[in-house]
N, C-alpha and C positions, 0 to 999 in steps of 0.2 A: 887809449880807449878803443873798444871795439866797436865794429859798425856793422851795421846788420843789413845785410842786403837782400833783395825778392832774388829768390833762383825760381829762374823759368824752365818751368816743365814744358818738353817738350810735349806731343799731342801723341799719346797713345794707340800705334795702327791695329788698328780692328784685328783681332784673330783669326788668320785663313779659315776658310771653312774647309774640312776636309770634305772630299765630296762621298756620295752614300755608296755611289759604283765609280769602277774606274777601268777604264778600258784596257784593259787585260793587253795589247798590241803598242798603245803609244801612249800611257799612262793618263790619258782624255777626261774628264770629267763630263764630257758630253757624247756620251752613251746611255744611249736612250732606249727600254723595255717597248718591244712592235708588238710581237706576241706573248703571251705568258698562258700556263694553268696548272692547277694542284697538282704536287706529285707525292704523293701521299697525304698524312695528317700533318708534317710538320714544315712541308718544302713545296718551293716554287719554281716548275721549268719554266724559264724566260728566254725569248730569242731578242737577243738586243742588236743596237747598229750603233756605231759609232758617229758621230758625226764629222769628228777631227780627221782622222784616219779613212773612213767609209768599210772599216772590216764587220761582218760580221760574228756576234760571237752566241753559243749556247751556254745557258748556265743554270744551276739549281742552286738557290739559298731558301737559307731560313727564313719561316714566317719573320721573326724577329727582321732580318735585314728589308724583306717583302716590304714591310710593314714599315719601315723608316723613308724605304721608294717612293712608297705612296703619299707620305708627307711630303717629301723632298718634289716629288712630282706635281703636288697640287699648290706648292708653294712657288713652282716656276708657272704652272700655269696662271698665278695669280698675278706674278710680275709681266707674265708677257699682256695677262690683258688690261693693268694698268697701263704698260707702254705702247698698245695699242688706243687707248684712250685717249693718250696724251698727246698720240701721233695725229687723230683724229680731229680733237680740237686747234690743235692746228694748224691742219690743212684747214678747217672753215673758220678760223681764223683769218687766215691767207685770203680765202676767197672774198668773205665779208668784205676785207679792206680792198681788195680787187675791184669790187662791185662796186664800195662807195666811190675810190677814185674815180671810178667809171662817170659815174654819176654826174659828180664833181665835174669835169672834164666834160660833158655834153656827150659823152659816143654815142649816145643811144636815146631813144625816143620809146612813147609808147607802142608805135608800130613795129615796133622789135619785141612787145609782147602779143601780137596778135595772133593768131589761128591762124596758121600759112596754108591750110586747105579753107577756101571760102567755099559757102556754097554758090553758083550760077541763080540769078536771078531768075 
């Protein structure tokens, strides 16, 4: 008799993103557009930096690739300011729990919220 057994699949890794530029010096995906402007109806002069390497490079693409940067670029700035968010909550996270230990613990009194310039009677 045969017997039928579960085959485990293993977990499928995510597809590399290829990235939209690549540093032309040391193959970087973090090369980054400093300046840009039209060069003509269909192209874009860019001065990028690399971040990996630190080379700079000049370059003209197509609207078309422009135009994938500019998602590619608004979709890192969208991650950095999630992970700035998240950096932020907690740090006052940290403090919060700081403060109440504090608390907790007696360190401090109200005279530690006072006005430390009185005025002279």
């Amino acid at each position: 008799m045969l017997r039928l057994t579960r085959h485990r699949s293993r977990p499928v890794p995510a597809p590399r993103r290829r990235p939209v530029l690549a540093c032309p010096v040391c193959g970087s995906d973090r090369i980054c557009p400093i300046e840009w402007e039209t060069a003509g109806d269909h192209h874009w002069w860019m001065l990028l930096h690399c971040g990996e390497c630190l080379s700079w490079v000049q370059a003209t693409v197509g609207n078309e690739l422009a135009a994938q940067l500019d998602v590619e670029l608004d979709r890192q700035q969208a991650e950095i300011a999630s992970a700035l968010a998240r950096l932020e909550l907690e740090r006052m996270a940290a403090e919060v729990e700081a403060f109440t230990t504090a608390l907790h613990l007696d360190l401090f009194d109200a005279d530690d919220f006072a006005l430390s310039a009185r005025r002279p009677k």
